[in-house]
Structures are given as structure tokens and as C-alpha cells.
C-alpha positions as CSV (number, residue, x, y, z in Angstrom):
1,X,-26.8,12.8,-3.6
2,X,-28.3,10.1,-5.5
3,X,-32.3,10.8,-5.5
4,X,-35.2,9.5,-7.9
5,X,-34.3,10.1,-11.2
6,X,-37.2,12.9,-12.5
7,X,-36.4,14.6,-8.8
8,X,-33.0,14.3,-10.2
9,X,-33.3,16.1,-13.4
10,X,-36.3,18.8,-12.0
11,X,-33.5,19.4,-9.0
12,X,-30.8,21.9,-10.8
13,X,-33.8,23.7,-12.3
14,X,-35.8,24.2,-9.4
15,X,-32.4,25.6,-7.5
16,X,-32.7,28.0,-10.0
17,X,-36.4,28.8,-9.1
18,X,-35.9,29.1,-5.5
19,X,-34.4,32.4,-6.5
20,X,-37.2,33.7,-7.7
21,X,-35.3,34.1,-11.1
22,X,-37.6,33.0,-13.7
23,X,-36.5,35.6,-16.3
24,X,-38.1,36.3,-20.3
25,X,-36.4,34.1,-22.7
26,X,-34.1,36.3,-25.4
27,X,-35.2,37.9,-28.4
28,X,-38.3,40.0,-29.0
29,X,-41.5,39.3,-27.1
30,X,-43.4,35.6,-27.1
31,X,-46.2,35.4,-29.0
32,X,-45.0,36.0,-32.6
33,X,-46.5,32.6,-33.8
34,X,-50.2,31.8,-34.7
35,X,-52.4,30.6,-32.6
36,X,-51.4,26.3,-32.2
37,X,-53.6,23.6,-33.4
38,X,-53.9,21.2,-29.9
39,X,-53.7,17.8,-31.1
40,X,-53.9,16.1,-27.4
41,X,-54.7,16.7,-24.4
42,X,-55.5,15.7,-20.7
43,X,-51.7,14.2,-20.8
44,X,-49.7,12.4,-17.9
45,X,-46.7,14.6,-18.1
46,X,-45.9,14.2,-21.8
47,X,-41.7,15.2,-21.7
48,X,-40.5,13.8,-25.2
49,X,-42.3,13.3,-28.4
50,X,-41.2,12.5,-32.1
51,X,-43.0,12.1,-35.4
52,X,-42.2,9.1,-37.6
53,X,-42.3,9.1,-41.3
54,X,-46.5,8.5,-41.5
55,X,-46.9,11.4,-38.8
56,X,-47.6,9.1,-36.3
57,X,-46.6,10.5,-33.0
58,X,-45.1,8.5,-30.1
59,X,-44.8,10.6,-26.4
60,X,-44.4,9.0,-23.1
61,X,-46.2,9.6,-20.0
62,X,-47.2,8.0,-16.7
63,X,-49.6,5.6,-16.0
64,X,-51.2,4.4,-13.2
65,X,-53.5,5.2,-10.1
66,X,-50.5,7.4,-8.2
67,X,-48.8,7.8,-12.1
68,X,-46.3,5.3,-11.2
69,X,-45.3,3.9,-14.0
70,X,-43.6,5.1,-16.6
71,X,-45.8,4.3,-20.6
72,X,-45.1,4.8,-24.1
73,X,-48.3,6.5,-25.8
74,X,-48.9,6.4,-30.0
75,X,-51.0,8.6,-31.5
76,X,-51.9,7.9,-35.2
77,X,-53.4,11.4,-37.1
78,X,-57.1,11.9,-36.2
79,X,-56.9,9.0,-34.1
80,X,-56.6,9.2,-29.7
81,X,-53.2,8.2,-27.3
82,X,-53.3,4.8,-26.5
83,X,-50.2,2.8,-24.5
84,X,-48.0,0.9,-26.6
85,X,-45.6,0.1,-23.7
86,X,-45.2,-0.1,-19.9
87,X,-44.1,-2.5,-17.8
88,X,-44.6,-3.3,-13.6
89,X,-41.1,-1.9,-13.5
90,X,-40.8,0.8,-15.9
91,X,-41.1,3.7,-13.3
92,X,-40.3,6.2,-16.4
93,X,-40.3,6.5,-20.3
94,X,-38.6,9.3,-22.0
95,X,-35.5,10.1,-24.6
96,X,-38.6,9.1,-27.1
97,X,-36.9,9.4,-31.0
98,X,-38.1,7.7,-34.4
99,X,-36.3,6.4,-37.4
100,X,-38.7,5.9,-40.2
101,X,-41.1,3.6,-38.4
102,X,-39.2,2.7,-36.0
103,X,-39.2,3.8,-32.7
104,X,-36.7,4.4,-29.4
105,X,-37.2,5.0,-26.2
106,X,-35.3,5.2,-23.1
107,X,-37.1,3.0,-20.2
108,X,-35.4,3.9,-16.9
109,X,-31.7,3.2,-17.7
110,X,-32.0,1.4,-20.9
111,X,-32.5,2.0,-24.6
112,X,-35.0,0.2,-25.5
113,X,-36.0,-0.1,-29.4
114,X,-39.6,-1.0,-31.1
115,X,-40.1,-2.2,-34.5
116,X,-43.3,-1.4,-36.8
117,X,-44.8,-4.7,-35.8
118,X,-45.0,-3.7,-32.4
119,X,-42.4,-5.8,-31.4
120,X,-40.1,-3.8,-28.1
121,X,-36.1,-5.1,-27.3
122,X,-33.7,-3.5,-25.3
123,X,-30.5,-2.5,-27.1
124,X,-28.6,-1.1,-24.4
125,X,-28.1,-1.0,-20.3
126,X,-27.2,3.0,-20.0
127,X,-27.0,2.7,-16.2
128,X,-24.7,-0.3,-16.1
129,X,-22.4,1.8,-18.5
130,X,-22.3,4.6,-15.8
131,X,-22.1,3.0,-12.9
132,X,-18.7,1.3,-14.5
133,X,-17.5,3.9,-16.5
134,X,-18.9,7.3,-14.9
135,X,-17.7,9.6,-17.6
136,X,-17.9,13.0,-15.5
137,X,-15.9,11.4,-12.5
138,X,-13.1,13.2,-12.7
139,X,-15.2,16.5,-12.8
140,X,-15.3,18.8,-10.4
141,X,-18.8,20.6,-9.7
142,X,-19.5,23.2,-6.8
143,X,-17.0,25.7,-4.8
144,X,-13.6,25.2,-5.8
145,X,-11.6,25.6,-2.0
146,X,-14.6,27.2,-0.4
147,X,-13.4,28.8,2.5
148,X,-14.5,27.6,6.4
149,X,-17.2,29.9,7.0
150,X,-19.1,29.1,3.6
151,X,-18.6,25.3,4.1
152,X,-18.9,24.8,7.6
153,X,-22.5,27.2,6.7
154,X,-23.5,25.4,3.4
155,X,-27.2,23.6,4.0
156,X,-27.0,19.6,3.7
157,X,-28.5,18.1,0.8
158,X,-32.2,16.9,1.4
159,X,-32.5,13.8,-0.3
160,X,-36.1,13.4,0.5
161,X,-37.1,16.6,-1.5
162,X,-34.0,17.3,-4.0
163,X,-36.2,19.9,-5.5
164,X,-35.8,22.0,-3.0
165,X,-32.5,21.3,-1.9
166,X,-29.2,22.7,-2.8
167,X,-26.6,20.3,-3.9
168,X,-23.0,19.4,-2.0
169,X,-20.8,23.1,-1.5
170,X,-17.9,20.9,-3.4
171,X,-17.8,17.6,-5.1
172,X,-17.0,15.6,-8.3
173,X,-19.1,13.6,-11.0
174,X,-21.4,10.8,-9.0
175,X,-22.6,7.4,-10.4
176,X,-25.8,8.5,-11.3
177,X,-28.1,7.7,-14.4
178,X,-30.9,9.2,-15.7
179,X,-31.0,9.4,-19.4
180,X,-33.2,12.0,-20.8
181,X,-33.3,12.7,-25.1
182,X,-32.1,10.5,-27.6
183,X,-31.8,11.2,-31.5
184,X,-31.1,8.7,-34.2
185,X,-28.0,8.9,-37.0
186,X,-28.2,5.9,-39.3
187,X,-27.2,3.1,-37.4
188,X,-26.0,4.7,-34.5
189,X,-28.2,6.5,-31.4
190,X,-27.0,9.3,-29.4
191,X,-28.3,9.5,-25.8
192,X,-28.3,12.5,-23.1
193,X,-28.0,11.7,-20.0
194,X,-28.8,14.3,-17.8
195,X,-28.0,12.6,-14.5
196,X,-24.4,11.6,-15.9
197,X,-24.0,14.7,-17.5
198,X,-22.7,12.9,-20.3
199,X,-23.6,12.8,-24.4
200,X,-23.4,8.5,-24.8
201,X,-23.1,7.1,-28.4
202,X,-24.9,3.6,-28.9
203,X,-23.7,1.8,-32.2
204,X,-24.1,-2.3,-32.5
205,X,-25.3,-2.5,-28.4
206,X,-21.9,-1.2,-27.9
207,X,-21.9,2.2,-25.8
208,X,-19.5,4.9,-25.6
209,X,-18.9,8.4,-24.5
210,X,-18.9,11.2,-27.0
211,X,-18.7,14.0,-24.4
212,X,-19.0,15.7,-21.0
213,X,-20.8,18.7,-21.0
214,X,-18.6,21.5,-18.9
215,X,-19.7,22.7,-15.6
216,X,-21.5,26.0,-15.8
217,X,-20.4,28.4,-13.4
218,X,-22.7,30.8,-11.9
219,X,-21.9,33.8,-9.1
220,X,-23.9,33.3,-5.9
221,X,-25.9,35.9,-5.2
222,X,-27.4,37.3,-2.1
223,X,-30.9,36.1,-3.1
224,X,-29.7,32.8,-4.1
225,X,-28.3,32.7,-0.9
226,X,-30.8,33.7,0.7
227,X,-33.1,30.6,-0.8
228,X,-31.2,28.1,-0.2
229,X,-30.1,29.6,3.0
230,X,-26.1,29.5,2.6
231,X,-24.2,32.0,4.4
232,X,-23.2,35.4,3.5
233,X,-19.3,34.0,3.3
234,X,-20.5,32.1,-0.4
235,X,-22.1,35.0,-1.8
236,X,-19.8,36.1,-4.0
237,X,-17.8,32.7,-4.8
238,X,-19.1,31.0,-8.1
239,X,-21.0,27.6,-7.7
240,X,-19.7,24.7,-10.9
241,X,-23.3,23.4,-11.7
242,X,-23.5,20.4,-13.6
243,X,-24.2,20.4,-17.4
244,X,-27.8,18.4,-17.4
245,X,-28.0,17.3,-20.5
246,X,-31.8,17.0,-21.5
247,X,-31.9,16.7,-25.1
248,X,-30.3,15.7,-28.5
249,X,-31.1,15.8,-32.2
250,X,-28.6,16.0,-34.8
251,X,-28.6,18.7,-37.1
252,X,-28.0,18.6,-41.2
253,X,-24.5,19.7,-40.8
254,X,-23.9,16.2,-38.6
255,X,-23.2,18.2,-35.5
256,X,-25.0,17.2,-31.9
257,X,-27.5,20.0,-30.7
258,X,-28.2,19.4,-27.1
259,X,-30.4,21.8,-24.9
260,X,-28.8,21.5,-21.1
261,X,-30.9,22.9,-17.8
262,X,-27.9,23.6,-15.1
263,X,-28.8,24.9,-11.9
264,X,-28.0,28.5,-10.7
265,X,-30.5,31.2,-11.8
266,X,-32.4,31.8,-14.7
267,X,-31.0,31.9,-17.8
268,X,-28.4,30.0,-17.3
269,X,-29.3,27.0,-19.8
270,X,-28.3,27.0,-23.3
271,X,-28.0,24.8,-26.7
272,X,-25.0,23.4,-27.1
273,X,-23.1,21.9,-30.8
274,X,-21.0,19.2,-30.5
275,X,-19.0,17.0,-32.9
276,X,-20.1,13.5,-32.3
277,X,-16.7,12.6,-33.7
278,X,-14.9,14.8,-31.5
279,X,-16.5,15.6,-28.6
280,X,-15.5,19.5,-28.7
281,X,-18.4,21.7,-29.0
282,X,-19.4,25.6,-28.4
283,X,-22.7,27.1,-27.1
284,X,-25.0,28.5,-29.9
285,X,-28.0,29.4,-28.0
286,X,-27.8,31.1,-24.7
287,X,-30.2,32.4,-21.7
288,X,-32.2,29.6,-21.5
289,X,-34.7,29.7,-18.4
290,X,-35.0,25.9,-18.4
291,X,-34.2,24.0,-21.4
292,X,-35.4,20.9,-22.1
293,X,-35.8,20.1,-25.8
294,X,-33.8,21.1,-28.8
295,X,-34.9,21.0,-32.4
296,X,-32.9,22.0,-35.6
297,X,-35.4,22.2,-38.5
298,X,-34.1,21.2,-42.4
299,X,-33.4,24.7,-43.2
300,X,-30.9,25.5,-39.9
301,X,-33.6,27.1,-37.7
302,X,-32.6,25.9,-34.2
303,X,-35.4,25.9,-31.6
304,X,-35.4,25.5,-27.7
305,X,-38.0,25.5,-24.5
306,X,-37.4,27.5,-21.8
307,X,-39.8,25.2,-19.1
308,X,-40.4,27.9,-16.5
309,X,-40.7,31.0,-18.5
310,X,-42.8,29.4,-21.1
311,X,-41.1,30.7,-24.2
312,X,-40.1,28.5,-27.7
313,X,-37.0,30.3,-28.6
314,X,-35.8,30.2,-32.4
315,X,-32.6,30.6,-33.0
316,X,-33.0,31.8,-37.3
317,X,-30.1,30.9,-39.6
318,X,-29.0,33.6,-41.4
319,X,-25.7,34.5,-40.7
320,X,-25.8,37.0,-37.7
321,X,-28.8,36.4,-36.6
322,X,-30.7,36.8,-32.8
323,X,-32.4,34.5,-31.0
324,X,-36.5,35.3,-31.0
325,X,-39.2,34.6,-28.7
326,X,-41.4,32.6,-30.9
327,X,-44.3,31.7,-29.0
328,X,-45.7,31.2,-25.5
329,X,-46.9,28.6,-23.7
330,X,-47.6,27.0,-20.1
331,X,-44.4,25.2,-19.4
332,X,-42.8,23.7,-22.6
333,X,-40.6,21.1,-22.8
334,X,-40.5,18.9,-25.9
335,X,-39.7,20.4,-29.5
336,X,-39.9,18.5,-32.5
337,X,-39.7,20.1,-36.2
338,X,-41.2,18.3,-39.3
339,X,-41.5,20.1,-42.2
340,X,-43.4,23.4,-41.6
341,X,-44.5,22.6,-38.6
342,X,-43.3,22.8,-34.9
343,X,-44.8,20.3,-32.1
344,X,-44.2,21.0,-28.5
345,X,-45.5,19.1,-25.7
346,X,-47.1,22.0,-22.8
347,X,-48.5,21.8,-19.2
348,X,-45.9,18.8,-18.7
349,X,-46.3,19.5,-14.7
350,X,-49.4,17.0,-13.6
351,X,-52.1,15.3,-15.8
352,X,-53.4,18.3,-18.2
353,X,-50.1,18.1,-20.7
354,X,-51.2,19.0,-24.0
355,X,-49.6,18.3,-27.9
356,X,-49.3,21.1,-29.9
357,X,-48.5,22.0,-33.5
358,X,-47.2,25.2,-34.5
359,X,-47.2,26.6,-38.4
360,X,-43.3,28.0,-38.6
């Protein structure tokens, strides 16, 4: 089941849009935020972003006649994107997080790490750490004792177009890396991968695992069926998807907040809080139609992007209270808060991505 590692990712959500199931995010209607100022635009698929300390903004991107290779962009205020790193085998760049002025990155499989001078080093080999650990081995995703007909009737997995392909009726964890978000504590960086479903902990070069996220289960309904053409036997039966991690950021309390994008239909993604020293968490934010990127502002506000249904959900603080639609846009999928203001990469599908910055 192993496939390119965007295809990867973009697989369990697009299962979900086979369905047809791109639903309104929660809370009142989008659109409750003014108008954004666009800081870039004409983007190569900007997924991740961060703002250091002297607003400087890093994002990757693709590069490259067929957008091959994978580029980390910097983008000083007033000033245009230009590439601060690629490489002839860097097919992606994402997970992008600051620290002061310092900046990381995940390239491919590893964590890679550039200093203020300009100056990149790789600080850790994520994929090697999966393919001999594999923390979500011993997890089983799918139809738990699917019976003949639904097996025997389940469609094969495409591995030439995983986007539109349903995955295996029943199987466990697979070796398989793509890390996605990353956030920095002090000394220590926290990774998502969403390919290993995992929450990794980087501290010294050494890596470990903080946490698996749990399947989510979803009941298989006629129209899913009917996309992904299983037989009538599975409709019914409730499909494990895998967790798909896609981003971290750690909050003020010292809890992990990490948006996930299973598969199954919409709504079905969530935020997640974890205890990094734990590993035990609980979902705070639910009925996400495709979330991609987290953000937990100073004052507890927790925000999310719902890729397919374009909504920036906040989640407010006060005690009690309900998710909103906060504002709209053409598909979302990085979040970052700094100070007052919200920045959330759109258009992230093809070479028109745009930077934008909200007033919260």
C-alpha cells in the first residue's frame, strides 16, 4: 500500500470525497472575519508556514518545470518569496516550524534544521526510525473479521492513483513515512507523521515515540459504497481509518494539539490534545472536513482548516464554548497565530496558493 508520500497523505481525504461528502465545517456560518490582507501569491502549493520572531515567514513549495522538487521559500515583510533550500533530491518540503530565528523543516523523511546564517543540517532520519521501529504496527486499521462476501467483494488498492483508491478491507500499521507538521518546545521538536500515524519526539538527534493516534471508525454507507464500489455485504460494517496526523503546535498549557485528516466521510477529522509526557490524549475539536493545520493562539483560542470545505474553524476558550466558522476560503490548509493575527496558506491544490493574514 506503500504509494508517493503527498498521494499518501491526500489518499484518506479524498476517500472521503469520493462520497460526495464535503459537509459545512461546525459553528455558525464562514465568513465572520474581515476581509484578509494577501501577503503572497502565485504559490507552488504552499502546505506549512511559520512566522519567526522578526515576522519573517518561511513556507515550502515545489520547484521545478513538472514541480518536482520539493523548496523552502522565505519571505521577509514587504519583501517577495525567494528559495532558501532545495536539493536534486528533495522531492518535498513541509512540517515548516520556527524557533526564534531559527528554522525547521521536514525534507522528505528527515528533520532538517537552519540556522540564521543560512546554514541547513539534518538533525534527524524520521524514515529510518519507522521503517525500524513502526510505532502503529501492532494496530489494526479496516474491517475487523469482515465476513466473505464483503472481502471476497472489496476493490484492490490502486497504487498508481491512491487518491482514488480505497485502502486494504483489513490490515495493520505499514512501514510507511511521510512526516507532515512539526512544532518546537525548547530543545525538543515534535513531529507528525501522517503516513506512520504516529506523534515522534526529537530531543539531542535522538527520536522517539510520544503517541499513536487511534483509528477512527466510520460506518460504511451505501454511497460510500457505492464510490468506492464495495459490495452491499460492507455497508453497514465500520471501516478503522488510520489517524493521519497532519499537524502539531504546542499549546501554553504544554499539551500537543494535532489536527488529523482520516479517511471515511466528511467530518470525520478532528484536533486532538495530547500529553507529550504521556502519550494519552482526548479530542477537543470535532467535524473536521479535512484538517490539515492546527494553531492555538496565546490566549487558548484553538484554530483548524477544513481543506475541502474551505472553513478556518475557531474553537474560543471560554469555558463551554462552540466551535465557529470563522472565515472562508478556497481550500485552507496551514494556520499559524502570532499575536492578533491569523495566517493561513489557501488555493494549496496547483500553482495559485496564496498567504493570507487575518485580524482575530
Amino acid at each position: 500500500m506503500s504509494t508517493s508520500p503527498r498521494s499518501r497523505l491526500l489518499a484518506a481525504a479524498a476517500f472521503a470525497a469520493l462520497a460526495g461528502t464535503a459537509l459545512a465545517a461546525p459553528g455558525s456560518p464562514a465568513g465572520a472575519a474581515e476581509s484578509p490582507t494577501v501577503l503572497a501569491k502565485h504559490l507552488p502549493g504552499p502546505l506549512s508556514l511559520a512566522i519567526n520572531d522578526d515576522n519573517v515567514i518561511y513556507f515550502n513549495g515545489s520547484i521545478g518545470a513538472d514541480g518536482s522538487k520539493g523548496a523552502l521559500f522565505r519571505m521577509a515583510p514587504g519583501k517577495d518569496p525567494k528559495v532558501v533550500y532545495s536539493g536534486k533530491k528533495v522531492h518535498e518540503v513541509e512540517g515548516v516550524s520556527t524557533k526564534g530565528k531559527t528554522t525547521y523543516f521536514l525534507a522528505n523523511t528527515d528533520l532538517m534544521k537552519r540556522s540564521p546564517n543560512g546554514d541547513v543540517m539534518k538533525v534527524a532520519n524520521l524514515g529510518a526510525y519507522e521503517k525500524n521501529v513502526n510505532p502503529d504496527a501492532q494496530v489494526h486499521y479496516g474491517i475487523a473479521d469482515p465476513p466473505a462476501e464483503c472481502a471476497d467483494g472489496w476493490p484492490e488498492p490502486n497504487p498508481n492513483d491512491p487518491e482514488n483508491s480505497a485502502p486494504p478491507v483489513s490490515y495493520t500499521g505499514i512501514v510507511d513515512s511521510h512526516p507532515y507538521g512539526s512544532a518546537v518546545d525548547g530543545g525538543t521538536v515534535y513531529v507528525a507523521d501522517a503516513a506512520g500515524n504516529s506523534i515522534l519526539k526529537v530531543e539531542g538527534g535522538e527520536i522517539s515515540t510520544v503517541a499513536v493516534l487511534e483509528p477512527v471508525s466510520v460506518e460504511i454507507t451505501q454511497e460510500l459504497a457505492d464510490a468506492i464500489g464495495a459490495p452491499a455485504a460492507c455497508v453497514g460494517l465500520t471501516y478503522a481509518f488510520e489517524g493521519v496526523p497532519t499537524d502539531v503546535e504546542v499549546g501554553g498549557d504544554g499539551m500537543l494539539y494535532v489536527s488529523s485528516l482520516p479517511g471515511g466521510e466528511g467530518g470525520a477529522g478532528s484536533v486532538l490534545r495530547i500529553d507529550p509526557a504521556t502519550g494519552e490524549g482526548d479530542t477537543v475539536l470535532g467535524g473536521l472536513v479535512g484538517g490539515t493545520g492546527v494553531a492555538v493562539a496565546d490566549d487558548g483560542d484553538i484554530y483548524a482548516t477544513n481543506l475541502f470545505s474551505g472553513d478556518i474553524t475557531v474553537l474560543p476558550s471560554d469555558e463551554g464554548a462552540e466551535p465557529l466558522a470563522f472565515a472562508h476560503t478556497s481550500n485552507p490548509a496551514a494556520v499559524e497565530v502570532k499575536g492578533n493575527k491569523l495566517y493561513v496558506t489557501s488555493g494549496v491544490f496547483g500553482p495559485n496558493g496564496k498567504i493570507l493574514r487575518y485580524a482575530r
